[in-house]
N, C-alpha and C positions, 0 to 999 in steps of 0.2 A: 670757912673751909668745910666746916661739918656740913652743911646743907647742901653743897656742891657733889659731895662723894654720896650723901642722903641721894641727891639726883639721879646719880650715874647709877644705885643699886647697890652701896654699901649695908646701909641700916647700922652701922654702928660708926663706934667715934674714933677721930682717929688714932686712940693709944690703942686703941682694941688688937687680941690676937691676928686678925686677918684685913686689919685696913690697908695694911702695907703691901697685900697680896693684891687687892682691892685696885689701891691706887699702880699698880706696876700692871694692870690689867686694861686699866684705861690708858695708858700712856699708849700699852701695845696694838691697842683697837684706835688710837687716834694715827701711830703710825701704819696701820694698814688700811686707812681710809685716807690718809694724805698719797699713798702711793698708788691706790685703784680709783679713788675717786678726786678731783681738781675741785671738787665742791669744800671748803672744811665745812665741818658738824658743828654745831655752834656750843652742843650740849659737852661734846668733849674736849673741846676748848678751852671752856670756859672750866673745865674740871682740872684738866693738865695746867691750868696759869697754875690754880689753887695748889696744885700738889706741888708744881716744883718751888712755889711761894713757902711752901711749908721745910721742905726739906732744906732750904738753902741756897737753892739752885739760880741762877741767872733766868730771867725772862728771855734773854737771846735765846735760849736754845729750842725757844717757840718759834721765833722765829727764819721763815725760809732764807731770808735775805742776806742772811748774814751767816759768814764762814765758819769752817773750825778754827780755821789760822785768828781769824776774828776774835771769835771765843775766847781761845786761849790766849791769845794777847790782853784781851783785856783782864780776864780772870785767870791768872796761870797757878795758881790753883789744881784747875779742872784739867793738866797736861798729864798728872802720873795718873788721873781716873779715867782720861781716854786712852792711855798707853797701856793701862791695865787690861781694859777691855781684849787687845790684843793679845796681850797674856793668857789670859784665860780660855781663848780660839788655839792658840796652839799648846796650850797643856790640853785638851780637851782630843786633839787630835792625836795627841801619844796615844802609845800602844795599851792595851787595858791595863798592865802589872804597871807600868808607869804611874798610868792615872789614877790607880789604889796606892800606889806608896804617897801618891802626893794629895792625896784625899784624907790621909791617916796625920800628915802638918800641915796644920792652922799655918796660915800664912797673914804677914804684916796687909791691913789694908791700908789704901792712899788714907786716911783720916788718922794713923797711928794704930787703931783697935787692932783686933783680930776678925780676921777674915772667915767667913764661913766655907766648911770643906767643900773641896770640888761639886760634891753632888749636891750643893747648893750655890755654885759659882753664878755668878751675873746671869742670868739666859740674852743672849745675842739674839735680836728675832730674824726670821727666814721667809722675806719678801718671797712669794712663789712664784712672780713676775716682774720681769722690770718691765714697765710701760713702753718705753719704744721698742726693744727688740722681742718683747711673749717671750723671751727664755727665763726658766728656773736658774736663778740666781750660784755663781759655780760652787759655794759651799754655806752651807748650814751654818748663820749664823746665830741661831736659835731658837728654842724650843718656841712653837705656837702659843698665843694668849692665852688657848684654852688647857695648856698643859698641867698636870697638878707638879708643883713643885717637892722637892725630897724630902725639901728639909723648911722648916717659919721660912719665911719673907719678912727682910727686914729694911734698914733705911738703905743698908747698900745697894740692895737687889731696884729699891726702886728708883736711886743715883743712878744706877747702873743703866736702868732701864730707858730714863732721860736721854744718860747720853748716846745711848742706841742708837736712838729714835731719832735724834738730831745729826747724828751722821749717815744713815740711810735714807733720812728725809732728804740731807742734799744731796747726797748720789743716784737715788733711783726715782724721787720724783723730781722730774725736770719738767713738769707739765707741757701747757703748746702756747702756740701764737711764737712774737720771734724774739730771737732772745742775739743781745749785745754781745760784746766783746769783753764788758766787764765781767757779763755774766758767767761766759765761757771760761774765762780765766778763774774765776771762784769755783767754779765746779771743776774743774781741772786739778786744783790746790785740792779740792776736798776728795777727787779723786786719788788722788795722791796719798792722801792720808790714809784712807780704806786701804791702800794697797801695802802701803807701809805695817798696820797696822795686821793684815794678814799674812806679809810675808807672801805675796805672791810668785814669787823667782820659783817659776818651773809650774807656774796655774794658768794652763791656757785657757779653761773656761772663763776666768776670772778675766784675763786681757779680754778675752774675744765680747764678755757682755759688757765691759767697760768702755770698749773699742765701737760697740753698735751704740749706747748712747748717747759717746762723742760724736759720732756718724750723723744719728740723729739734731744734735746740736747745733753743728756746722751747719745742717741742711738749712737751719731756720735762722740762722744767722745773717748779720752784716758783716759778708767774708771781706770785703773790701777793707771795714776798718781794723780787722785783725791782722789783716795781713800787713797793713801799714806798722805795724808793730812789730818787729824784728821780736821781741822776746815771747811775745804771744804766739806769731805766727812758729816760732821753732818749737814751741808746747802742742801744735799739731800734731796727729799722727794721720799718715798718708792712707788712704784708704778708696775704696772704688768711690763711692759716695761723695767725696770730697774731690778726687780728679774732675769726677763731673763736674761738677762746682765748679773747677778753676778751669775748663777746659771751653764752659758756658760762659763766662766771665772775663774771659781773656782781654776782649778787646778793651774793654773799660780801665781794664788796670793797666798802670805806668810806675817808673820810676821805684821807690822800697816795695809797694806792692805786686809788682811786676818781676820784679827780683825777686821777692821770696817763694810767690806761685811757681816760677820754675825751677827753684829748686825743691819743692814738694813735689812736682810733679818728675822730676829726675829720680828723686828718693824713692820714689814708687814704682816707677820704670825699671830702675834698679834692683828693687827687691824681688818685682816678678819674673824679672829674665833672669836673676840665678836660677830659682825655679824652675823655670823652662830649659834650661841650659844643662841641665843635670837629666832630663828628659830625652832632648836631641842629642848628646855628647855621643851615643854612642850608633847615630847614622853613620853611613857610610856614603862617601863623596859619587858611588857610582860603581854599577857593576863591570862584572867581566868582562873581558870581548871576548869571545871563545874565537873569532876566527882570526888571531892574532898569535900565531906559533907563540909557544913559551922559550925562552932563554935557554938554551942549553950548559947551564954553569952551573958549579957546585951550590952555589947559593940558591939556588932554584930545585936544589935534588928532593922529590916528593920518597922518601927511606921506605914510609911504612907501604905506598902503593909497590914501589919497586918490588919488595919484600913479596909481597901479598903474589903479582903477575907472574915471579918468579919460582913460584914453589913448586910447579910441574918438574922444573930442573935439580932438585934437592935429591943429593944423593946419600943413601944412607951405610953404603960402604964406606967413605973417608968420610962422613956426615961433613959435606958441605955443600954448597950452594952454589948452583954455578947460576951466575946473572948472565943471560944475553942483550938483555933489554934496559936500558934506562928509563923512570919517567921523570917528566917535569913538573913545577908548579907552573897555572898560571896565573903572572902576574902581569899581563897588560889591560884597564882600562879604558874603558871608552873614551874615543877624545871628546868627544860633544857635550858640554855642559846640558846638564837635565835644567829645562825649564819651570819655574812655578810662576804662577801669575796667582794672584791671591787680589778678590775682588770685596771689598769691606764699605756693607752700608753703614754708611754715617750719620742715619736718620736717628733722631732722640731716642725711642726704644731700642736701639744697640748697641751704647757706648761701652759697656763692658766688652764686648765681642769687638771693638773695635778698637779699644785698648790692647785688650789680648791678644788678639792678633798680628796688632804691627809689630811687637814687641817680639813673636814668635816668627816672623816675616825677616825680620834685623839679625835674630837667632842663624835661622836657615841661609839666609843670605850670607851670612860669615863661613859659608863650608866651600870647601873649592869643590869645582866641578857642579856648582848649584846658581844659577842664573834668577834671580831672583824680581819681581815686579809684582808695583802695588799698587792699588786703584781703588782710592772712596769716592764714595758717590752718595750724594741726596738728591735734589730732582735735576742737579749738573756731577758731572764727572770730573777728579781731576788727579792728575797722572804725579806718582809721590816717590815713583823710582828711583831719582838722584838724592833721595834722601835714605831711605828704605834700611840702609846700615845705622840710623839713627833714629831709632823709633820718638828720643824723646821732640826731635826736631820735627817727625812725621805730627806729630801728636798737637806742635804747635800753631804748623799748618790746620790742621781740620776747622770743620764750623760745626757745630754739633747742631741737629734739630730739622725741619722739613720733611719732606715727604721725600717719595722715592720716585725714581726713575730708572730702571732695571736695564732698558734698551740703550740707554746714552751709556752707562757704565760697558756695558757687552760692548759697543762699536768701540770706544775704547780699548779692551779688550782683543778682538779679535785679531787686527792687525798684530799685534804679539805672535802667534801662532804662527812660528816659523816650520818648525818638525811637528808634529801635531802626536804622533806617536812617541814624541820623548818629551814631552809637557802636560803637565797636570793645572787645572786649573780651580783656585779651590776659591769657592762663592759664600760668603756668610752674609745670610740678612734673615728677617721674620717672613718676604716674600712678599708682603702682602702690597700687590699691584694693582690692583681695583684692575682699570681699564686696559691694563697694558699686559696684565695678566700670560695670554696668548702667545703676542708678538716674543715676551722676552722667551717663557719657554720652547719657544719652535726655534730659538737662534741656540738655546742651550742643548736641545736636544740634535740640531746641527754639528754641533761642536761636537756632541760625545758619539757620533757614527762617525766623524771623521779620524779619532781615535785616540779624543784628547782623552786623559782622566779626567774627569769631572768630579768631583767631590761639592757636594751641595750641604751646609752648614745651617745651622735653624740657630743656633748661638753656642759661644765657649765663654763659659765664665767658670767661677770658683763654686755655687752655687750646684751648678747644673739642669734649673728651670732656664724651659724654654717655651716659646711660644710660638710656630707657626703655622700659616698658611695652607690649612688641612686640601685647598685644591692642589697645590704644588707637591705638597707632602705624597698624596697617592699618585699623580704622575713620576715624579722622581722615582719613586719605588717601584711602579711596572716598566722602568724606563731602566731598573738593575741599579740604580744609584740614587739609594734612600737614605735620607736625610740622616746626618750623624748631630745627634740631639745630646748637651750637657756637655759633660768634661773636656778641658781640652787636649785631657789627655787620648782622647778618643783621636782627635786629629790626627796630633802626633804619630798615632801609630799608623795611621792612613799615609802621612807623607813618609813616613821612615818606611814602610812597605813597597812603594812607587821608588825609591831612591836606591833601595838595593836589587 
């Protein structure tokens, strides 16, 4: 043991005042090189056996392969020293006068002793990246390697430090290449635990970089044999990344696997159109007719214009009002259902925008007085309209991937244009037509002198990158109808504008 910490840079033994600072310093640099680099260090390895050999600790917790749920079953033991850890995250987050009354009592540690004051509590270390998502991790779980501690370092801080290190190892390094169904399901369980552990209820950071390196996981997975798993496949969480997945994968799966993809993918259909729904709720089905006489009925009596028209007559001898005139509200509109045609490339760089979309297609189409028609396209076109109040059935019609075809989609397309002046027609793809470039723009730029709305879309996602077609980009734009680029809440306000 001594020769090993002699390696890492201690120079003294390990009863010594600062070996324990020492060894809780290597632990922290082996965890921050397990989570930025896939290579391990051989030198710190071979020091962290040593140390947790020393202290008592289990060699699993060197171990990647193996869980916490692992861990503590075999040693349960080691359950009130990872529950503690918890602890210690949320006394740490009290308010300062808190975290001095509670710095002022020694507290029971997991081993019986006495626990050293707050301002020597365990340090939680603070990965400053998870590897798949580049985000800072959503809270500070501990001071840096190189921070000088309050108060000694002692056996607890480097217990403490162990079991850190081995819970962040299996949540933030997930390394690459592809990873199983068993695997997924362990990092899930250890996902669980961190979250338990922090008390996440109301930490959206904490879902959202949890949520990317599930994302990540899925991607490099065997989705098939999870999904064959009813209890695996419901430990999913629905996310763009993974529709892809299921939506690429479709035809291969059958039977449990088949079954469970669609109802992930309902789940997620589901959660985006409330979203959206609270957006459009407050369209309106269609404007005025102004050349439609108003009602002449009480119900219809406009008070305050009356008021207003009539004030020439106000007399201020008996101070009263003589009314000559009545006005009306009006309330008649238009009979003609407003059109939307809504044209959605289906090629692999646009599945989010084509998720999104039909989903917000299904929305609109549920308003009365809104005629609604859908059309994806990759290098063939195919017409989704008798589904279009169903987004998740649209969804399981598509083929995801190919190239494009811009012209086939439009002749589709065009026949729709019944009124041309009371239909809008909204296009979302990246654009990019290599050869066909020309042909599609002169039929679109046909369209919009004949008096369609045109609304030309470059993509809608949650993100709001987008990528296109910088020729089409500056035609659209001296053509008066330039590209609405990111949110989809941008759209929204384009169709709810057209609609009133």
């Amino acid at each position: 043991m001594t020769s090993s910490i002699d390696a890492a840079g201690s120079g003294r033994a390990p009863g010594a005042p600062d070996a324990a600072e020492t060894q809780r310093q290597i632990l922290y640099w082996r965890l921050l090189a397990g989570i930025f680099d896939n290579e391990p260090q051989a030198a710190l390895e071979s020091s962290s056996v040593a140390i947790v050999g020393e202290h008592g600790l289990p060699a699993a917790l060197l171990d990647p392969g193996v869980s916490i749920d692992t861990v503590v079953q075999r040693f349960p033991d080691l359950e009130a020293e990872f529950e503690s850890l918890g602890e210690a995250v949320r006394a740490a987050e009290e308010p300062s006068t808190t975290a001095a009354t509670s710095a002022a009592e020694p507290a029971a540690s997991p081993g019986g002793g006495t626990a050293a004051p707050e301002s020597g509590a365990p340090p939680l270390i603070a990965a400053s990246e998870s590897p798949a998502t580049h985000e800072a991790p959503p809270a500070p779980l501990a001071e840096l390697p190189g921070e000088e501690a309050a108060s000694a370092v002692g056996t607890e801080e480097v217990r403490s430090a162990a079991l850190v290190s081995k819970l962040l190892l299996n949540v933030f390094a997930t390394g690459s290449g592809n990873v199983s169904a068993t695997q997924l399901a362990c990092w899930q369980r250890d996902a669980g635990y961190l979250r338990r552990l922090l008390s996440d209820e109301g930490n959206g950071e904490l879902r959202t970089v949890l949520a990317g390196l599930e994302g990540d996981l899925v991607s490099r997975m065997r989705l098939r044999e999870v999904l064959a798993d009813p209890s695996l496949a419901a430990q999913l969480t629905p996310s763009m990344s993974l529709i892809e997945q299921l939506l690429r994968d479709k035809a291969n799966l059958s039977g449990v696997a088949l079954a469970n993809a669609k109802l992930l993918i309902r789940r997620y259909v589901e959660q985006v159109a409330e979203v959206l729904r609270t957006q459009v709720q407050q369209t309106s089905a269609g404007t005025l007719d102004r050349s439609v006489p108003p009602k002449r009925i009480l119900r219809n009596l406009d008070i305050d214009r009356t008021i207003w028209k009539n004030l020439p007559n106000w007399n201020p001898n008996d101070e009263r009002l003589y009314v000559d005139r009545l006005f009306y509200r009006q309330t008649a509109k238009r009979t003609t259902p407003a059109r939307m045609i809504v044209v959605v490339d289906q090629s692999g760089s646009m599945t989010d925008s084509m998720v999104n979309c039909t989903i917000l297609a299904s929305i609109f189409a549920g308003l009365p007085k809104v005629d609604v028609h859908l059309i994806a396209y990759d290098t063939r076109a195919i017409d989704l309209t008798p589904w279009v109040h169903d987004p998740f059935e649209v969804l399981l019609r598509t083929k995801l991937g190919g190239g494009n075809d811009g012209p086939v989609a439009m002749a589709m397309a065009q026949p729709k244009i019944a009124d041309p002046k009371n239909t809008v027609l909204v296009w979302i793809s990246d654009f990019y037509e290599f050869d066909r470039s020309q042909p599609l723009f002169e039929s679109m730029q046909a369209v919009h002198r004949n008096g369609v709305k045109f609304i030309p879309v470059g993509s809608v996602n949650s993100s709001g990158h987008q990528s296109v077609n910088p020729w089409f980009r500056e035609r659209f734009k001296a053509m008066g109808t330039p590209v609405i680029s990111g949110r989809i809440q941008k759209l929204v306000h384009e169709l709810k504008n057209f609609l009133d």
